[in-house]
C-alpha positions as CSV (number, residue, x, y, z in Angstrom):
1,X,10.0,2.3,15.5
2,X,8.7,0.9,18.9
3,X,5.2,0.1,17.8
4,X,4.3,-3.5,19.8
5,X,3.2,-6.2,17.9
6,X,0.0,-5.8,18.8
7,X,0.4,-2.4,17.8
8,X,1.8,-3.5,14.3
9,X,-1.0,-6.0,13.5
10,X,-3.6,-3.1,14.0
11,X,-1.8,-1.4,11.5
12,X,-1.7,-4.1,8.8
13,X,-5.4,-4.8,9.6
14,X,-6.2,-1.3,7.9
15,X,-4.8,-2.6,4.7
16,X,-4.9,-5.9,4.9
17,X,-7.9,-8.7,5.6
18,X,-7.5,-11.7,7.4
19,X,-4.2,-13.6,7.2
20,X,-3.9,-13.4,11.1
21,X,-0.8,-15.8,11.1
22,X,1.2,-13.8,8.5
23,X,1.1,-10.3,10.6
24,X,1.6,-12.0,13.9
25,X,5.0,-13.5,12.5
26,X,6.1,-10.5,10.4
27,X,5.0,-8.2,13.4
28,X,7.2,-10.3,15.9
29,X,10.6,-10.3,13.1
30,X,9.9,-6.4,13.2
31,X,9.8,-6.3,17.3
32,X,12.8,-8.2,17.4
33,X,14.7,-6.0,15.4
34,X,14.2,-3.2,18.2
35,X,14.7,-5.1,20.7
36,X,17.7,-5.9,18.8
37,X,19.3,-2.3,19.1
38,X,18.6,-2.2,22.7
39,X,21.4,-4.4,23.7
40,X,24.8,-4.5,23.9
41,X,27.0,-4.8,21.3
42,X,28.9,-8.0,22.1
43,X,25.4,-9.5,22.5
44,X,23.9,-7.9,19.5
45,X,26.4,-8.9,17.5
46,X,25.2,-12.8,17.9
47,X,21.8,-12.1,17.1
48,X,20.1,-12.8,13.7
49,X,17.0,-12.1,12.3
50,X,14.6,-14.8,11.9
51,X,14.0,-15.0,8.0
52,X,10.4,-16.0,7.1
53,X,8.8,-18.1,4.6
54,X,5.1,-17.6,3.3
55,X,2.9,-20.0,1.4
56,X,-0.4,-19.0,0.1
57,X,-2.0,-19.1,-3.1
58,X,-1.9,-15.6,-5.4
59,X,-3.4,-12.8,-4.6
60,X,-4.3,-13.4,-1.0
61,X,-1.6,-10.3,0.6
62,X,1.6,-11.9,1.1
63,X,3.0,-9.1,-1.1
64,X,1.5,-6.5,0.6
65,X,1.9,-7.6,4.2
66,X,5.9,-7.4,3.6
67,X,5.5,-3.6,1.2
68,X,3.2,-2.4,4.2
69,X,5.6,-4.0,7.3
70,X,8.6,-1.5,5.3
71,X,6.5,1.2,5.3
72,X,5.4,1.0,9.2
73,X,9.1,0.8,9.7
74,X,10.6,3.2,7.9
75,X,12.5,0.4,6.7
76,X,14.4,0.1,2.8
77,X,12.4,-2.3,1.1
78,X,12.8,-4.3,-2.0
79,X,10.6,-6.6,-4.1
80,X,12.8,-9.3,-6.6
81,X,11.6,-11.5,-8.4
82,X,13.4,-15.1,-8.0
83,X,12.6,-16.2,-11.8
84,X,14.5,-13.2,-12.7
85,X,18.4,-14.8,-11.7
86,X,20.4,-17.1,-13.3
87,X,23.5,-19.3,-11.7
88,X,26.8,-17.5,-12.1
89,X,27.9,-18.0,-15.8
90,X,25.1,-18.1,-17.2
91,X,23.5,-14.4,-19.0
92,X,20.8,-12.7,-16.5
93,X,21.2,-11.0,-13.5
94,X,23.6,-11.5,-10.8
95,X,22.0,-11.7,-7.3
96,X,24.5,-9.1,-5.8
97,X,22.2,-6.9,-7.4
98,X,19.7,-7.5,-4.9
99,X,21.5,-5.5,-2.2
100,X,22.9,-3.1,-4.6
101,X,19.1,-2.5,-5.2
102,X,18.2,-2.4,-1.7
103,X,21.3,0.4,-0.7
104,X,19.6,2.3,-3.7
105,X,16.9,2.7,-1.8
106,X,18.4,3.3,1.2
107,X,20.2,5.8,-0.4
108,X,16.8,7.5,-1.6
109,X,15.4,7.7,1.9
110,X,18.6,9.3,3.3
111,X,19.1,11.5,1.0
112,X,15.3,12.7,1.3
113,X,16.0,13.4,5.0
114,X,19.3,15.0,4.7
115,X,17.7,17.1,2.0
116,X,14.8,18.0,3.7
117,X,16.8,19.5,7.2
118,X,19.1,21.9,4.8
119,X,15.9,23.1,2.6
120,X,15.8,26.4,4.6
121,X,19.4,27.5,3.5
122,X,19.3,25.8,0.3
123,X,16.3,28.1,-0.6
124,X,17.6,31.1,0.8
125,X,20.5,30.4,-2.1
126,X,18.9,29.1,-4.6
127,X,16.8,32.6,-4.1
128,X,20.5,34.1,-5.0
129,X,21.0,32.3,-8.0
130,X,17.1,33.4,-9.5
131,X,18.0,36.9,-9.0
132,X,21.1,36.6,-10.3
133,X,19.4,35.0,-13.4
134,X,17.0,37.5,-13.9
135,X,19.2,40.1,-13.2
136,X,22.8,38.6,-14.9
137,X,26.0,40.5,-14.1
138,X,27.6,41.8,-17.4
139,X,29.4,38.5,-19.6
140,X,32.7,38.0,-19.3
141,X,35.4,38.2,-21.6
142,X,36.9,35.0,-22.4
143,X,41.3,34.5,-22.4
144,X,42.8,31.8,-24.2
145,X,44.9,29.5,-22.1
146,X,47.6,27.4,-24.4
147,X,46.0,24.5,-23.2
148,X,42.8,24.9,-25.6
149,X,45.3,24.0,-28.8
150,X,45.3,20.6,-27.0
151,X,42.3,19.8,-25.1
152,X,40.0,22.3,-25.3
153,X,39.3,22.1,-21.7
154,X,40.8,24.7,-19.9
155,X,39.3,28.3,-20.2
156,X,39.8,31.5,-18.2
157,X,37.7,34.4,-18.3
158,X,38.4,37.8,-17.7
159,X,35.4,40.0,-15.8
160,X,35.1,43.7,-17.2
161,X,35.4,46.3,-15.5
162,X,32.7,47.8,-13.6
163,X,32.1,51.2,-12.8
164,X,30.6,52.1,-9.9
165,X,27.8,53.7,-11.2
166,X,26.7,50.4,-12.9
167,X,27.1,48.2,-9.8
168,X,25.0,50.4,-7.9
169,X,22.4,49.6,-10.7
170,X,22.6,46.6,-11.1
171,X,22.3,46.1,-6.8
172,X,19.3,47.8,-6.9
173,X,17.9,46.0,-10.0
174,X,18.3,43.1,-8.0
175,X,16.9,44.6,-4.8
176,X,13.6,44.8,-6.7
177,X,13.5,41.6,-8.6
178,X,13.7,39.8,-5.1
179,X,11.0,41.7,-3.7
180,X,8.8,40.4,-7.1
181,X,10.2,37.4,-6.5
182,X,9.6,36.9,-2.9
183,X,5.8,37.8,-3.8
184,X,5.7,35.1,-6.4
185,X,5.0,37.9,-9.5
186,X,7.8,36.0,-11.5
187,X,6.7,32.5,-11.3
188,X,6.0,32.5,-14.8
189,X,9.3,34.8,-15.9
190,X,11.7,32.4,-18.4
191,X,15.1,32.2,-17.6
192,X,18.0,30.1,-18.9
193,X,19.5,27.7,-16.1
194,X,22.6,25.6,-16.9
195,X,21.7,21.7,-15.8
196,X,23.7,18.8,-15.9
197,X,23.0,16.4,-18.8
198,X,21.3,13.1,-18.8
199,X,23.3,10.4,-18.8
200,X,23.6,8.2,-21.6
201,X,21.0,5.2,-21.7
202,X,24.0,3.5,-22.9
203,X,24.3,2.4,-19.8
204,X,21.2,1.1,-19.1
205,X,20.8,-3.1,-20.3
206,X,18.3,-5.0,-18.5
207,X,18.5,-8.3,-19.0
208,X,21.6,-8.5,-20.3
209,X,23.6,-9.2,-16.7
210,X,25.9,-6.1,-17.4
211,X,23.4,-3.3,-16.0
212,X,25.1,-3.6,-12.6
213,X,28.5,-3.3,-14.2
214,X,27.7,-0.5,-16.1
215,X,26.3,1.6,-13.7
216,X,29.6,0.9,-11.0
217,X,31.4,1.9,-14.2
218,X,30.0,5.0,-14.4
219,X,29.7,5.6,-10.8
220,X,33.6,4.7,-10.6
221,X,34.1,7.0,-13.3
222,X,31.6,9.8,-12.4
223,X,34.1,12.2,-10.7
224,X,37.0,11.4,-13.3
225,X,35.6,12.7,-16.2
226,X,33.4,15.8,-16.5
227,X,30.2,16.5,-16.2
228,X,28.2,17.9,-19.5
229,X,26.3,20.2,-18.5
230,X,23.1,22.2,-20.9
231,X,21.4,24.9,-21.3
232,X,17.7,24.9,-20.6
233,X,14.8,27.4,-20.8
234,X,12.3,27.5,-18.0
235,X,10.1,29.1,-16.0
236,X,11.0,30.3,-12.8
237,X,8.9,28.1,-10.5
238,X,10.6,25.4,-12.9
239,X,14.1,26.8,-12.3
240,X,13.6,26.6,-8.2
241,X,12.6,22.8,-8.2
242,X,15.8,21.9,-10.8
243,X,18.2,24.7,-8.9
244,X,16.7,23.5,-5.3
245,X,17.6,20.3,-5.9
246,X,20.7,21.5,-7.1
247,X,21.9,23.4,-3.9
248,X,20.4,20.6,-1.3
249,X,23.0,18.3,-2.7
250,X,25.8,20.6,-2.6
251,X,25.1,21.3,1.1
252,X,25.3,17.7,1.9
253,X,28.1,15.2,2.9
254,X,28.0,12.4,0.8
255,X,30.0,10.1,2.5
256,X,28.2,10.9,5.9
257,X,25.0,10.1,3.7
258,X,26.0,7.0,2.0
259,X,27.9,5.6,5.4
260,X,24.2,5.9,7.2
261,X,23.0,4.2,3.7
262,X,24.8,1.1,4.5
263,X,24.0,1.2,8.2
264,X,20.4,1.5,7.2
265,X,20.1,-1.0,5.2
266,X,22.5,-3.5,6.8
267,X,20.5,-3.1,9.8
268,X,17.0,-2.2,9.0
269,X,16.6,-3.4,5.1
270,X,13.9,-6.2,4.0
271,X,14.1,-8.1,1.1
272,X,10.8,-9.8,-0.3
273,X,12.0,-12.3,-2.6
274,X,8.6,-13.8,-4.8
275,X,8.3,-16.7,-6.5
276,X,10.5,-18.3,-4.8
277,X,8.5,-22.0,-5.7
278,X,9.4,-21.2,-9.0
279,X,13.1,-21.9,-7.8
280,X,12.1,-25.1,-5.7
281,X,12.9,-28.0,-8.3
282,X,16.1,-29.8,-8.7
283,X,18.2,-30.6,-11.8
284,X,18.3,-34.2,-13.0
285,X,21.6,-35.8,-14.2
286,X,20.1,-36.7,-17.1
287,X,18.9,-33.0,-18.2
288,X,21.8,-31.3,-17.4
289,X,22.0,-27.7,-15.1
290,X,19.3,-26.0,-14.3
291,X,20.4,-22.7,-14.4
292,X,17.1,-21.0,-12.9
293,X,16.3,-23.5,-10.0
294,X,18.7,-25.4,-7.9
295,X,21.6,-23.1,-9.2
296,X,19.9,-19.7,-7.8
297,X,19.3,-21.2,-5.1
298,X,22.7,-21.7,-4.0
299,X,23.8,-18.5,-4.9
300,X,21.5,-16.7,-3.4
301,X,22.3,-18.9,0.0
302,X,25.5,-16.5,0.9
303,X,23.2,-13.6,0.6
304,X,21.1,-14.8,3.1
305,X,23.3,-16.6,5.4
306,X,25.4,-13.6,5.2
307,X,28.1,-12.0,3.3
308,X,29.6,-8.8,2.4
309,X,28.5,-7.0,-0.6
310,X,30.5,-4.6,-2.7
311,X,28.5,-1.7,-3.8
312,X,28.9,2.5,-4.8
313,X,28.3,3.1,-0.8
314,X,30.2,0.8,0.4
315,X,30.5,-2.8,1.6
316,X,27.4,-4.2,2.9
317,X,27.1,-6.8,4.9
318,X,23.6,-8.8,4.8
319,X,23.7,-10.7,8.3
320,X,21.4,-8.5,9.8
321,X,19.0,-7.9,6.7
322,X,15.5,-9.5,7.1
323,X,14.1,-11.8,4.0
324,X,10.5,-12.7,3.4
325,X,10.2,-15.2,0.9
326,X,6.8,-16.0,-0.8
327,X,5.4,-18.6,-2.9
328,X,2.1,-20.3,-4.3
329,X,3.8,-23.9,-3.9
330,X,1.2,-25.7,-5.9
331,X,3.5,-27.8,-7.7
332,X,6.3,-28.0,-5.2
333,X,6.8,-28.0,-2.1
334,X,9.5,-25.8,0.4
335,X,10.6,-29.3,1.3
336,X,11.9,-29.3,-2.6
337,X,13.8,-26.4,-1.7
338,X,17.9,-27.5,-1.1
339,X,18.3,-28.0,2.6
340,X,20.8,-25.2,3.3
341,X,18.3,-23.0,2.2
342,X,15.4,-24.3,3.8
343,X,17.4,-23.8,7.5
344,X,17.8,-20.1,6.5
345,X,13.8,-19.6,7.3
346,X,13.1,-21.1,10.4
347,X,9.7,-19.4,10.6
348,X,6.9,-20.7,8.1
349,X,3.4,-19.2,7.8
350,X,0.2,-20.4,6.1
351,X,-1.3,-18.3,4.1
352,X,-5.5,-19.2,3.5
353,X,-7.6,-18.8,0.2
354,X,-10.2,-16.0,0.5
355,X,-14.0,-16.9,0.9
356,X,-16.5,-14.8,-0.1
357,X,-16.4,-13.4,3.6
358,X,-13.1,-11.8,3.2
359,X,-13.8,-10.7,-0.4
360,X,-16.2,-8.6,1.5
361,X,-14.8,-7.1,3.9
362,X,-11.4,-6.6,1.2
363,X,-14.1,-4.0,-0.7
364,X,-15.3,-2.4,2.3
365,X,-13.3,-1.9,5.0
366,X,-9.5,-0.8,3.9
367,X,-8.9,2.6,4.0
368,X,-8.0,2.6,0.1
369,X,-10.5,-0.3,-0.9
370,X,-12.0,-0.8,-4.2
371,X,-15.2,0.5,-3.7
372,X,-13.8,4.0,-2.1
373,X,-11.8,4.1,-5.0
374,X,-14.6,3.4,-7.7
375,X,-16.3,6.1,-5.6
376,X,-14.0,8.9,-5.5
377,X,-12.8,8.2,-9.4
378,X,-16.7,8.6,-10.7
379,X,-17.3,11.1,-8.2
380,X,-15.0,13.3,-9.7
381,X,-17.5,13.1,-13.2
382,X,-20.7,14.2,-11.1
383,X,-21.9,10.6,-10.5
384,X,-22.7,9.1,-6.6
385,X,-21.8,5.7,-6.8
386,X,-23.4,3.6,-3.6
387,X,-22.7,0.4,-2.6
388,X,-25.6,-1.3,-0.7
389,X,-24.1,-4.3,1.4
390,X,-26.2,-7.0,-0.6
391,X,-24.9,-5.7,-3.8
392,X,-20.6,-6.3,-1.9
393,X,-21.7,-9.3,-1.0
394,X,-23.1,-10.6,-4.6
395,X,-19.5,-9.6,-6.0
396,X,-18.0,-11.3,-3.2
397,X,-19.4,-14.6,-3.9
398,X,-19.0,-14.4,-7.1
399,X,-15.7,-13.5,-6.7
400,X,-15.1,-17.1,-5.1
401,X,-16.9,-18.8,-7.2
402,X,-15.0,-17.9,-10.3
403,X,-11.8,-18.4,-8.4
404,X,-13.1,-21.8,-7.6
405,X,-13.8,-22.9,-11.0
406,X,-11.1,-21.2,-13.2
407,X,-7.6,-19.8,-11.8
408,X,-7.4,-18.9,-7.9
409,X,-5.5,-15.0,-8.4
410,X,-7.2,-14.1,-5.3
411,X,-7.7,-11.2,-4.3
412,X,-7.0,-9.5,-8.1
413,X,-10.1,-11.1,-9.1
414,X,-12.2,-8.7,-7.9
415,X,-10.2,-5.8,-10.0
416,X,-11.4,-7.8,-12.8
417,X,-14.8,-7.9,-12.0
418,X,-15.4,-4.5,-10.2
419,X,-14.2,-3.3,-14.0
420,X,-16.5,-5.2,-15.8
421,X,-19.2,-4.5,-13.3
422,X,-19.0,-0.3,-13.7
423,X,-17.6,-0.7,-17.6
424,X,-21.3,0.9,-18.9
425,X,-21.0,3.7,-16.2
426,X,-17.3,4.2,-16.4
427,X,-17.3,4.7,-20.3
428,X,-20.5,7.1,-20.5
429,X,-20.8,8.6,-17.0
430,X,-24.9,9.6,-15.8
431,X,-23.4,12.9,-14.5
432,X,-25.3,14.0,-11.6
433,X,-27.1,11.3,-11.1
434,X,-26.8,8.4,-8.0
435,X,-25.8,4.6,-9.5
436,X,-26.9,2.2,-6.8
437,X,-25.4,-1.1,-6.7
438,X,-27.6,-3.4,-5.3
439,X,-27.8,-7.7,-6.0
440,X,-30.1,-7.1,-8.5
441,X,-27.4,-4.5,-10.1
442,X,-24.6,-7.4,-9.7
443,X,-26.7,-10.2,-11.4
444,X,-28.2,-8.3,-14.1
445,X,-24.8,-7.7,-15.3
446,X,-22.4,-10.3,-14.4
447,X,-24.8,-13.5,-13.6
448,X,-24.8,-14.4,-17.9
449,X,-21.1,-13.8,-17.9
450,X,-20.7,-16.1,-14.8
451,X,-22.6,-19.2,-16.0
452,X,-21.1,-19.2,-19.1
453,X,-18.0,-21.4,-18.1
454,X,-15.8,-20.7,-21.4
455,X,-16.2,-16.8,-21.3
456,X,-15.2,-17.0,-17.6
457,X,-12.7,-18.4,-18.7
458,X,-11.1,-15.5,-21.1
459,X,-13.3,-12.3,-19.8
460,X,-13.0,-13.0,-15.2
């Protein structure tokens, strides 16, 4: 990715409004990373990425500025929530699982790629296995082994034997069942496909801090014991998406996969921890531990300052991983944070609250904005929704001014009110007729709702 910074900010600008300071210093931490790779390694090694910390109210696209940097990149990304850990000891989850998160994804966007560049001969066999479905070669006779008396595992099986006469039917069968298949007359044929089983939700406890250690358990365990596999009935075009998938893996090398999954992430991943105010107090002597403040905060300081992490692709180490940090900070303040952790993010950004202004140009000018949204969903019911620039402009303001008077959420207020706004034409839709909306559209149905400072209060 050697987009310049410059480059990068234009990018975020689709998505994003205002917040200037945010992309300039998210833009730079992304530049640095390629200029990073450019070096040498004895001088790369030395080189660390500047962590950064954002403060800014909710809702005003410190979220979206790090989700929308990882996409631009090409970069894993993952999204925690600091409230979520506990210190060591105590039950929640363990902040290891952070990276082991983050080499999941890794893991997701390898594998994508691998798959995608052996899709031509994975469908060329997976072609095979259809015909061979459709046209099955005639069952084989099963043999006892000894070793069923005691664990009913072991099984040979004995093919009959074929004439010639029958071979040379059943090749031709198959001859013609590719050619149906090839023009897609059999898309809707059934045929029974052995899958491999579900796992077990067993293993799956959220929560509970052993969700990590059950998964390594099974991954540990995965090529020990074996597989149960199922029957299913489908459809053909079913059958190629579930056998596809199937044959792509098998042509792949998993450990060449999972060794650039660790490279990846060590060297490209970004973690977005939230709330990390939430974090920011300190446990009094009198009180006792506080096992979701000053305590996660010190053990998620080796993460960041770098340490190796054991996971199912390997160790990872996170020196090289980028972490955005984010929080409101109205009670605290990142001074309350301890010090170690304060010196892991050198680089702090201000994020604004959103005037009416903004709130504006948020429902007008992305390329996936609110009002091109409301459009498109109606539009597919026959109605033309049309947004006159007084009418944006009346939700904008009072967008800030219910933000000023109740809750700041930013941004997310105007979801709120853009649904009470269209609620009459969302629920019985004038099809084929044009909905203007105008100030005089706005006020008539949001100005009562507005003044009235207690059902603010519940209803925007």
């Amino acid at each position: 990715m050697d987009l310049t910074p410059a480059q990068v900010v234009a990018e975020l600008d689709r998505y994003i409004i205002g917040q200037d300071e945010a992309k300039r210093a998210v833009a730079i931490a992304l530049r640095n990373r390629y200029r990073r790779k450019r070096l040498a390694p004895e001088v790369r090694e030395d080189i660390l990425p500047k962590n950064i910390l954002m403060i800014g109210p909710t809702g005003v696209g410190k979220t979206e500025i790090a989700r929308r940097l990882a996409r631009l990149a090409g970069a894993p990304f993952v999204k925690i929530e600091a409230t979520k850990f506990t210190e060591v000891g105590y039950v929640g989850r363990d902040v290891e699982s952070i990276i082991r998160e983050l080499v999941d994804v890794a893991l997701r966007m390898v594998k994508v790629e691998k798959m995608a560049e052996v899709q031509d001969r994975a469908e060329a066999l997976v072609e095979d296995r259809l015909v061979e479905l459709l046209v099955p070669s005639p069952a084989a006779t099963a043999k006892m082994n000894p070793m069923d008396l005691f664990w009913g595992l072991t099984r040979q099986t004995q093919a009959p034997q074929q004439s010639s006469e029958d071979a040379e039917k059943i090749a031709k069968e198959r001859k013609r069942m590719r050619q149906l298949l090839r023009m897609g007359e059999l898309e809707d044929h059934m045929v029974e496909v052995v899958v491999e089983k579900s796992p077990n939700a067993f293993w799956e406890m959220p929560g509970s801090g052993l969700d990590d250690l059950g998964a390594n358990f099974k991954e540990m365990l995965g090529d020990l014991l074996p597989k149960k596999m199922q029957k299913r009935t489908m459809t053909v075009r079913e059958a190629r998406g579930v056998l596809l998938q199937e044959e792509a893996t098998k042509l792949l090398d998993m450990d060449a996969l999972m060794a650039e999954a660790v490279a990846l992430a060590e060297e490209s991943g970004i973690v977005f921890i939230d709330e990390i105010d939430k974090i920011a107090g300190r446990s009094s002597r009198t009180s006792g531990p506080d096992v979701s403040r000053e305590g996660v905060q010190r053990d998620i300081l080796p993460i960041i300052e770098g340490s190796t992490v054991i996971t199912k692709a390997g160790p990872v180490r996170t020196d090289y991983i980028l972490f955005i940090a984010a929080g409101a900070f109205h009670i605290s303040q990142p001074a309350d944070l301890i010090p170690e952790l304060q010196g892991r993010f050198p680089i702090r950004v201000n994020l604004n609250s959103l005037k009416a202004e903004d709130f504006a140009r948020i429902l007008t000018e992305p390329a996936n904005s609110l009002t091109k949204q409301y459009m498109a969903l109606l539009g597919t019911e026959g109605v033309t929704l049309e947004f006159i620039p007084e009418g944006v402009m009346a939700i904008a303001k009072i967008a800030e001014e219910v933000n000023r008077t109740t809750e700041n959420i930013g941004a997310r207020r105007l979801h709120t009110i853009l649904e009470r706004l269209l609620e009459e034409v969302s629920f019985a839709p004038p099809q084929g007729e044009k909905v203007v909306i105008d100030a005089e559209y706005v006020q008539s149905k949001l100005a009562g709702l507005v003044q009235d400072r207690d059902l603010t209060r519940y209803i925007l």
